[in-house]
C-alpha positions in Angstrom: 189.7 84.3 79.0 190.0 81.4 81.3 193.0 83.3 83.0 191.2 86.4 83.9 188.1 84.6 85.5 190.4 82.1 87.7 192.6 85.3 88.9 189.0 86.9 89.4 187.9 83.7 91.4 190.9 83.4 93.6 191.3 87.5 93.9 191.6 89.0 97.7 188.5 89.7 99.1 189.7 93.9 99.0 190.0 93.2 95.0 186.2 91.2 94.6 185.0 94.1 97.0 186.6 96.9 95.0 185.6 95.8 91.9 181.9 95.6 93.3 181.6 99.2 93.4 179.6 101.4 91.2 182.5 102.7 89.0 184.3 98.7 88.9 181.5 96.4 88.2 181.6 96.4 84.5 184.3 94.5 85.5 181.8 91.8 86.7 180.2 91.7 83.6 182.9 90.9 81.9 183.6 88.6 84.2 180.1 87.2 84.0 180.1 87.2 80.0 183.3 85.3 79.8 182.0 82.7 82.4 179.0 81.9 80.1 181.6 81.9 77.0 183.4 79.3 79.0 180.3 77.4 79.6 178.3 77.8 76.2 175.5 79.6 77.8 173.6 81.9 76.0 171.9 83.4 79.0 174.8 84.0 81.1 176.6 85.9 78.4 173.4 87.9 77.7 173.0 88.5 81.7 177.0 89.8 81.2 176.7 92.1 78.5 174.3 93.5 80.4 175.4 93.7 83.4 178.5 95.9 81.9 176.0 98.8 80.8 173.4 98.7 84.0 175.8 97.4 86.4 177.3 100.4 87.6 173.8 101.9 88.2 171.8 99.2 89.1 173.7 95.8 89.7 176.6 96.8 91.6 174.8 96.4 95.0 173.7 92.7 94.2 177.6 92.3 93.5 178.9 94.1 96.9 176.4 91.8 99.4 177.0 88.5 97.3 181.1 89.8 97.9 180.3 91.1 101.9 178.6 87.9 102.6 180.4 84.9 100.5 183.9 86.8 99.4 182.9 86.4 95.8 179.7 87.5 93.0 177.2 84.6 93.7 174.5 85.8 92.1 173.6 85.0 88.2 177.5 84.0 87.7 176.7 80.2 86.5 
């Protein structure tokens, strides 16, 4: 668990951008469910399990300008 979010956290920016497309970013929240595993919280998980079933429709774009602008998801990653 702890693995996969550091490698996620100090991926290439071509990985963080891929995996912000439509298709990819379920990957995100995993990545976003195993964060707030990591830090016991309840909301971040819930924003994560989320996030894997709407992400590819919805959230994806939050994820590709948080990635664009600061090379990494910013937004509700904890």
């Amino acid at each position: 668990m702890k693995d996969f979010t550091n490698w996620l956290d100090n991926a290439p920016f071509i990985i963080q951008l891929l995996f912000s497309l439509p298709i990819l970013n379920f990957i995100y929240g995993i990545y976003r469910a195993l964060k707030g595993l990591q830090k016991n919280n309840i909301l971040l998980i819930i924003v994560g399990i989320i996030w894997i079933f709407a992400g590819a429709a919805i959230f994806w774009i939050i994820d590709l300008i948080s990635v664009i602008l600061y090379k990494k998801p910013v937004v509700l990653v904890g």
